[in-house]
ZAMARGU-4260 file (C-alpha; in steps of 0.2 Angstrom, whole numbers, plus 5000, padded with zeros to 4 digits):
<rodrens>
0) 5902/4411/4762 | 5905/4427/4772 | 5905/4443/4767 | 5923/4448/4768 | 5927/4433/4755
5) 5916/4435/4744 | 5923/4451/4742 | 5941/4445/4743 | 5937/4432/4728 | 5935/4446/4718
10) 5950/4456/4721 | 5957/4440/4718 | 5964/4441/4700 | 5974/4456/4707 | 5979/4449/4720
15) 5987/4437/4711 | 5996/4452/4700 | 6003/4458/4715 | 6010/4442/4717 | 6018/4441/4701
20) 6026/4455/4701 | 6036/4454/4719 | 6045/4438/4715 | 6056/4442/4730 | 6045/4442/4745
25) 6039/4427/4755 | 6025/4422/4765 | 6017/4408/4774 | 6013/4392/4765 | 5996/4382/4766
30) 6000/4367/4775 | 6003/4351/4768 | 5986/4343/4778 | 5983/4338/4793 | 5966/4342/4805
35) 5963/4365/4807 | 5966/4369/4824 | 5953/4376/4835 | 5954/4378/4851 | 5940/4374/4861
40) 5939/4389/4875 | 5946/4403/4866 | 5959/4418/4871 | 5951/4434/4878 | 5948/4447/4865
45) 5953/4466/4867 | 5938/4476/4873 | 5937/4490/4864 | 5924/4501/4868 | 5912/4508/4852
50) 5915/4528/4846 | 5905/4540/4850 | 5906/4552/4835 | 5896/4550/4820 | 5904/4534/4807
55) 5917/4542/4795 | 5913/4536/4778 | 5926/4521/4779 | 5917/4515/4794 | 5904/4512/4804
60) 5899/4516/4821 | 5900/4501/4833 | 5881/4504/4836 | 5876/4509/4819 | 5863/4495/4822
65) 5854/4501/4834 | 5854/4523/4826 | 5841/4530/4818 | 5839/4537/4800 | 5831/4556/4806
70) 5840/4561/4822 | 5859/4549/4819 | 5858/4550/4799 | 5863/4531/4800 | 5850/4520/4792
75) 5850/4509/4809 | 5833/4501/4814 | 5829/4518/4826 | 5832/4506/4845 | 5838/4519/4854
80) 5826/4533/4849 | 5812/4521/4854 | 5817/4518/4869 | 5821/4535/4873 | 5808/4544/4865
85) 5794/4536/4866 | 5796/4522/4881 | 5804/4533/4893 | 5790/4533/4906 | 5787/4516/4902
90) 5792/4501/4910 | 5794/4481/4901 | 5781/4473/4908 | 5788/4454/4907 | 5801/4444/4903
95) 5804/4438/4883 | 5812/4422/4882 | 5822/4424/4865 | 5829/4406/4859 | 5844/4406/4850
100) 5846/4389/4839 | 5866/4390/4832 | 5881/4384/4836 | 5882/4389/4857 | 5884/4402/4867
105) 5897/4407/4878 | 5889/4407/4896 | 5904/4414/4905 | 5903/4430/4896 | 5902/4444/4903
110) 5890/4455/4896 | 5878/4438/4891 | 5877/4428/4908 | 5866/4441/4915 | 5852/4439/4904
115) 5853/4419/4900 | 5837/4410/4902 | 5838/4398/4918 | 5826/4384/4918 | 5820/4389/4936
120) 5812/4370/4937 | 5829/4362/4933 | 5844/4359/4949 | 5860/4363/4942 | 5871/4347/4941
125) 5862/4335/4951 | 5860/4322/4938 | 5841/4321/4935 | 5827/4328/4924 | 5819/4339/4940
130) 5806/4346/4929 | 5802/4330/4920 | 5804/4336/4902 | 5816/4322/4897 | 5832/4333/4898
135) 5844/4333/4913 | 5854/4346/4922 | 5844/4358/4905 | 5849/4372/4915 | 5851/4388/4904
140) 5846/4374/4887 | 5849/4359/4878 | 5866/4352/4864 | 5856/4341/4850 | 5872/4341/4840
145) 5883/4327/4850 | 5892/4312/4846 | 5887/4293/4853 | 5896/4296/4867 | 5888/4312/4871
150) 5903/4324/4866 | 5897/4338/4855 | 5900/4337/4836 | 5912/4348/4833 | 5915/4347/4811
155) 5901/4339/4801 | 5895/4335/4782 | 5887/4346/4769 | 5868/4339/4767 | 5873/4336/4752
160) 5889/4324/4754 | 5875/4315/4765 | 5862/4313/4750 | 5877/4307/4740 | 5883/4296/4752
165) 5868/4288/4756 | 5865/4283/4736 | 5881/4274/4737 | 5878/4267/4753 | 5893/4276/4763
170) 5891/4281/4781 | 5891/4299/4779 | 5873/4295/4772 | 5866/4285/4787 | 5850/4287/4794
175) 5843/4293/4778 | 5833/4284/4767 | 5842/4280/4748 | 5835/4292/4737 | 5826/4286/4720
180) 5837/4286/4706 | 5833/4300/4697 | 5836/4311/4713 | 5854/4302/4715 | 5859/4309/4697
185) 5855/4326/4702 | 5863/4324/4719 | 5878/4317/4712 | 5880/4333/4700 | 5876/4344/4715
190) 5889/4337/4725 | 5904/4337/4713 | 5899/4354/4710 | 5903/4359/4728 | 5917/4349/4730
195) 5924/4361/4714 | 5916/4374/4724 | 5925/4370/4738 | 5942/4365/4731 | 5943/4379/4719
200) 5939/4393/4732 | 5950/4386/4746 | 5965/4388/4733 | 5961/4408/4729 | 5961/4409/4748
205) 5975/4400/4750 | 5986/4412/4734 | 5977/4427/4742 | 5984/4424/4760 | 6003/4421/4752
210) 6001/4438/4743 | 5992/4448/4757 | 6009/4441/4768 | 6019/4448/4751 | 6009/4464/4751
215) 6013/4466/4768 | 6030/4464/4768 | 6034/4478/4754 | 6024/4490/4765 | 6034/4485/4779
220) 6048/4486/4772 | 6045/4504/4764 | 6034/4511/4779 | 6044/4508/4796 | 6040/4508/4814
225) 6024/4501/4817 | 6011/4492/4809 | 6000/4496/4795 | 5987/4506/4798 | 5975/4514/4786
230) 5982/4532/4790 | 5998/4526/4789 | 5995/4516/4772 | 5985/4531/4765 | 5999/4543/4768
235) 6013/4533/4760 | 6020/4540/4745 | 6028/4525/4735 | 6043/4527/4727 | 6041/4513/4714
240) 6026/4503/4704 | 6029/4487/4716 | 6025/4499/4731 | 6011/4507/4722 | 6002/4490/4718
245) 6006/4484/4736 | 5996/4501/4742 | 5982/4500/4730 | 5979/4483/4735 | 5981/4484/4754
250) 5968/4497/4754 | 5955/4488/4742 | 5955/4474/4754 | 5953/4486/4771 | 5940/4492/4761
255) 5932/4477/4761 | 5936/4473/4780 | 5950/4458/4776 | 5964/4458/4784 | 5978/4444/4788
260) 5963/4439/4802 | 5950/4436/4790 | 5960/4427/4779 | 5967/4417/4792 | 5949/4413/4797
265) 5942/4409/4779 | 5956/4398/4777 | 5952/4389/4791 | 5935/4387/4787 | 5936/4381/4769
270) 5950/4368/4775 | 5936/4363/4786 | 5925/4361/4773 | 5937/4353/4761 | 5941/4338/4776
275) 5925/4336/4783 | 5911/4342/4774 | 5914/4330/4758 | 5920/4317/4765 | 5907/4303/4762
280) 5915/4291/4775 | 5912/4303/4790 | 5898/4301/4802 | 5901/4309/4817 | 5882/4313/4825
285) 5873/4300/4835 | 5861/4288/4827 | 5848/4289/4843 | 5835/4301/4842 | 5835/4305/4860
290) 5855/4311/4861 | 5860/4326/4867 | 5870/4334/4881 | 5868/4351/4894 | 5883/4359/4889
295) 5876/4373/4875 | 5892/4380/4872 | 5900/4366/4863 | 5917/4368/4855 | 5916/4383/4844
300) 5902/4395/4851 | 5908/4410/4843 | 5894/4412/4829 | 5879/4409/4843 | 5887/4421/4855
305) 5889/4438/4841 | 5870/4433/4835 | 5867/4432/4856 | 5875/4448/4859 | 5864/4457/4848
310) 5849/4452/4855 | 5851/4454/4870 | 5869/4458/4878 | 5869/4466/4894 | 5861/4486/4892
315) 5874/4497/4900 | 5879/4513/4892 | 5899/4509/4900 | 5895/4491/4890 | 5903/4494/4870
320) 5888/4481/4865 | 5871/4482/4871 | 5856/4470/4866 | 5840/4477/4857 | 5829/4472/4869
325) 5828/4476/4888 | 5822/4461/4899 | 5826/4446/4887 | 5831/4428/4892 | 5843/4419/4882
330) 5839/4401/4880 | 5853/4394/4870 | 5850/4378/4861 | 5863/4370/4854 | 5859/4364/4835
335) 5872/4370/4821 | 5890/4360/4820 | 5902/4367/4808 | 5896/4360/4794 | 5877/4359/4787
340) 5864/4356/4804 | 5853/4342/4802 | 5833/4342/4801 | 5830/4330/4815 | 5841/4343/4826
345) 5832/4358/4821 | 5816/4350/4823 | 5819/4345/4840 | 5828/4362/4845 | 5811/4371/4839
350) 5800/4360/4849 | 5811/4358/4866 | 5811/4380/4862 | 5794/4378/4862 | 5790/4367/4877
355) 5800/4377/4888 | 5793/4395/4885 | 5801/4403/4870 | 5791/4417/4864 | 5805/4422/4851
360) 5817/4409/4840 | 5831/4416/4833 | 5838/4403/4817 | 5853/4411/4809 | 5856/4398/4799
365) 5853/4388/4781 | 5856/4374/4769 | 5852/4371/4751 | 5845/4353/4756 | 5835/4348/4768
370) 5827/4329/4762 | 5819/4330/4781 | 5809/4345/4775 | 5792/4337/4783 | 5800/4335/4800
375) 5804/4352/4802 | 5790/4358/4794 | 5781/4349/4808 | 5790/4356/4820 | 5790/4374/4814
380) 5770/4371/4812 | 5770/4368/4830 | 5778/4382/4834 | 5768/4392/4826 | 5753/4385/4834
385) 5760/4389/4851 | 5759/4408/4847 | 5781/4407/4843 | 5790/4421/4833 | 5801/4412/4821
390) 5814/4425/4813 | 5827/4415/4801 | 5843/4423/4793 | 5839/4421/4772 | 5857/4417/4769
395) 5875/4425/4762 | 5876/4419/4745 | 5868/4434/4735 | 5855/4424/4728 | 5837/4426/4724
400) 5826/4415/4737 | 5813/4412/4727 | 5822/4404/4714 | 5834/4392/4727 | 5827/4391/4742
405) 5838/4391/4760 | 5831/4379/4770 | 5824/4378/4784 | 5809/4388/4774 | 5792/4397/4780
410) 5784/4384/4764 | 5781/4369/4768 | 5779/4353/4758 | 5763/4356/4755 | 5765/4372/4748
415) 5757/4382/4764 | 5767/4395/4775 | 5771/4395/4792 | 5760/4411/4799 | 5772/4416/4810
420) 5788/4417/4802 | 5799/4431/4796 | 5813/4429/4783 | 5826/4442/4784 | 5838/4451/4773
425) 5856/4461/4778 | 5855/4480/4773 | 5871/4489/4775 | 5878/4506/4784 | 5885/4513/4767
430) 5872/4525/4759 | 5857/4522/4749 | 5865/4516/4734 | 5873/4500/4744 | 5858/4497/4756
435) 5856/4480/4752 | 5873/4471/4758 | 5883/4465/4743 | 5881/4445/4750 | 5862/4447/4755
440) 5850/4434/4748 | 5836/4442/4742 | 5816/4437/4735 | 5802/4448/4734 | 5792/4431/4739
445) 5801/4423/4752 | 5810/4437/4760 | 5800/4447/4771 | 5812/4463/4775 | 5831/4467/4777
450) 5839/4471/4794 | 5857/4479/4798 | 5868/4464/4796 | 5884/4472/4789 | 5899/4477/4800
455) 5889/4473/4817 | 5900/4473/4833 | 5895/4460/4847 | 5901/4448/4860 | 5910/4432/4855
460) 5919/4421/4867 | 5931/4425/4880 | 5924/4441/4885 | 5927/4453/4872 | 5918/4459/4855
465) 5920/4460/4836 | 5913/4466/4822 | 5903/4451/4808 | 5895/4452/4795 | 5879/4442/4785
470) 5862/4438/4788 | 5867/4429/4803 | 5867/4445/4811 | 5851/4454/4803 | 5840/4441/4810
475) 5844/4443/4830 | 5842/4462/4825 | 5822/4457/4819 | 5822/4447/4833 | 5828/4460/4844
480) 5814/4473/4838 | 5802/4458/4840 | 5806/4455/4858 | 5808/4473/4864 | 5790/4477/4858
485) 5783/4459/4866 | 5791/4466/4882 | 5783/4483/4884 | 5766/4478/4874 | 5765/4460/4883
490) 5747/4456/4876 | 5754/4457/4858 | 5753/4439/4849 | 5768/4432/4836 | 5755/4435/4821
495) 5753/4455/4829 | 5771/4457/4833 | 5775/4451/4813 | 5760/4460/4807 | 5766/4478/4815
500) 5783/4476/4808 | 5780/4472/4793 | 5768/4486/4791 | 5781/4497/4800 | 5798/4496/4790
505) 5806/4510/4783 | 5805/4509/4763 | 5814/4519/4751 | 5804/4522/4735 | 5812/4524/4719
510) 5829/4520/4727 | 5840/4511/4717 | 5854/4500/4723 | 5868/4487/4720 | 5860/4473/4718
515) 5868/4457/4729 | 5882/4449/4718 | 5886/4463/4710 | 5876/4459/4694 | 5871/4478/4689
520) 5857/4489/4700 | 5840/4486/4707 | 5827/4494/4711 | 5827/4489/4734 | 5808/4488/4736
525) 5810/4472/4723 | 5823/4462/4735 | 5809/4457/4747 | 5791/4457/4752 | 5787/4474/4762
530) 5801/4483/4750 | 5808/4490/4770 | 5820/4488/4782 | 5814/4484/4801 | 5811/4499/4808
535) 5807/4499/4829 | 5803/4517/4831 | 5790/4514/4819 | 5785/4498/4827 | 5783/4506/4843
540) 5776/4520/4836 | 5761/4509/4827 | 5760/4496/4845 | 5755/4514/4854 | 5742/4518/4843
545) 5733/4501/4844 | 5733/4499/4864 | 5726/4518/4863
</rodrens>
């Protein structure tokens, strides 16, 4: 669940008083059913370049990310100064190669193509494998998410919808093995809870879309000539209690970042979910292990591209998103549908990341199943043992790690973790006392350190830019650290590069915050492992004084 819903789910009881008490207006209407629409290449988005000033304290600079706590008073992860102050008469010394397992990437972007990862063995759409790895035409990576006839998978099951289909012998659950019947109880209970999960919070969205159209409306009405904006709103004097609770409300929810976009988006996703995601007769994803296809964008490559964009969009100051890291590749592979990714994928995205020079992988995503586990945890072993960076996004769901684990996970089966991994937490730009960000899992065992992830403005298809929010977008901030210091310190290993910032986040001792959920305060250095938040002027800072 994203950030901006969970936040609307909350406000949702007075949403729904608003609602009662304009009788009168009218808004849109969920519809009856039928399949979401989502278009495959989407619209350009307005450009609009990020603000120069200092963040008012509604909002956040569009590179708040990248700022540092000492000279920018925003608790950023110090990029910039880095790179100013203490790389300036340095120069990268190689190329990293950051690959980004998710959904797909937009190669056509402007401010990504530049910095893709070309696989300088293969020959671009001449129908063999040139470099005889067993992919053809891989040219800037490889699609392991694709139907029988090699189309991408576009919707997809929950995990769960899978283990409970494959105890009943449905096709959602091929290709897994029927669990024993103890499991089958539990997984049985599991998936009714998220089909009320589901179900329940699709209707909220759906009464808080009608009443934000109500809201709206009433502003409209009494505020003419022009649209809403917060200025506007702010400065609006109502005349009357149902104009005094439309104002109140719209303002709770800008706030919170929601508008008729947001919701329009949720929607979209939950009816998703609803359709696809439990639905125990639907099996979209090829059964052969070897399937797969060139195209890494797929039809919905707009998570992929904001957590590419942050690594390592193209550095020009004109540019109103730049990448962390200076001389990066993006390999993009191709392994999260909408709906829950699949073991076997991810195992094979790590290794085909692996065998094709990935020093970094990027994997903002997560499950709360993963009956593969040993296949991935092969595969993550692997990595590992090639000398690979892992950094994974701990999940939106304001929950403790070490109690509910979001797979894939840095322990294995057998107990053992994976030396190289780093497990990342989303901090937020909105002082001390909200540092970690209100959706943020959390675990002072399995969570290593938190990373900007609220309110971050990157690239998403069509050329243009936008602010998202969630862990998704904390990890490619680690991973962008990670890869500006292999860069200029290129004799660095994975375990040093994890080592050095670990040891270098920026901690706050004593500093109590709201604690993800909402349930009360907590002390931040008990959320995670290091207690910090990735800090690359420090990292730099710390890389110096070893090569000294």
């Amino acid at each position: 669940m994203s950030r901006a819903i969970a936040v609307a789910l909350v406000v949702s009881a007075s949403l729904s008083a608003c609602a009662r008490s304009a009788p009168t207006a009218t808004g849109p209407r969920p519809s009856p059913g039928g399949q979401p629409t989502q278009p495959v290449v989407q619209p350009p988005v307005t450009v609009t370049p990020a603000p120069a000033p200092p963040a008012a304290a509604d909002s956040a600079r569009g590179d708040w990310h990248r700022l540092d706590a000492e000279t920018d008073g925003v608790i950023g992860v110090g990029s910039e100064r880095a790179l100013r102050e203490l790389l300036a008469g340095r120069a990268p010394q190689r190329s990293v190669v950051v690959a980004v397992i998710d959904g797909g990437i937009d190669t056509v972007h402007r401010y990504l193509a530049p910095t893709l990862w070309k696989n300088p063995r293969e020959v671009a759409g001449n129908g063999r494998d040139d470099d005889n790895n067993g992919f053809v035409d891989d040219v800037f990576g490889w699609n392991f998410s694709v139907m029988a006839n090699g189309e991408s998978v576009h919707h997809d099951t929950f995990e769960v919808t899978r283990l409970y289909a494959a105890c009943g012998g449905q096709p959602a659950g091929a290709g897994l093995s029927k669990p024993a019947a103890a499991r089958c109880d539990s997984v049985r209970t599991a998936y009714r809870e998220q089909r009320e999960k589901v179900t329940s919070t699709l209707t909220q969205i759906q009464n808080i879309d009608r009443t934000m159209a109500q809201v709206n409306e009433i502003l409209r009405q009494a505020i003419p000539g022009g649209n809403l904006t917060r200025a506007r709103v702010q400065a609006f004097m109502p005349t009357n209690a149902m104009q005094d609770q439309a104002r109140g409300i719209w303002l709770q929810l800008a706030d919170n970042g929601l508008d008729a976009a947001a919701i329009a988006e949720a929607k979209e996703a939950y009816e998703s979910q609803a359709r696809y995601g439990l639905d125990t007769l639907f099996a979209p994803h090829a059964t052969a292990p070897t399937a797969g296809a060139r195209d890494i964008m797929g039809p919905d490559a707009k998570h992929g591209t904001h957590v590419a964009g942050i690594i390592g969009a193209v550095r020009d100051a004109a540019n109103p998103v730049q990448g962390i890291a200076p001389n990066v590749r993006l390999m993009g592979v191709r392994a999260v549908p909408d709906g829950d990714e699949r073991d076997p994928d991810i195992a094979r995205a790590v290794r085909y990341a692996v065998d094709n020079g990935a020093q970094i992988i990027n994997m903002s995503f997560g499950k709360a199943w993963s009956p593969q586990k040993p296949v991935v945890d092969s595969a993550m072993r692997y990595a590992a043992s090639k000398g690979v960076l892992l950094v994974h996004a701990a999940g939106n769901d304001s929950e403790n790690n070490d109690v509910s684990p979001s797979f894939p996970s840095s322990v294995t089966v057998e107990g053992a973790r994976v030396e190289t991994w780093i497990e990342v937490g989303a901090s937020s730009w909105k002082g001390k006392d909200k540092l970690a960000a209100t959706f943020s899992n959390y675990g002072k065992s399995r969570v290593d350190l938190f990373a900007p992830g609220d309110d971050i403005l990157s690239t998403v298809p069509g050329g243009g830019v936008k602010r998202e929010s969630g862990t998704s977008m904390a990890a490619p901030v680690v991973s962008g650290v990670a890869a500006l210091l292999m860069a200029y310190f290129p004799n660095l290993t994975a375990a040093q590069v994890k080592e050095i910032l670990l040891q270098s986040v920026r901690k706050f001792p004593n500093q109590m915050v709201e604690k993800p959920g909402g349930e009360g305060r907590v002390a931040f250095d008990a959320l995670s492992a290091t207690g910090g938040i990735v800090d690359a002027y420090a990292a730099v800072k710390l890389a110096l004084q070893r090569i000294q």
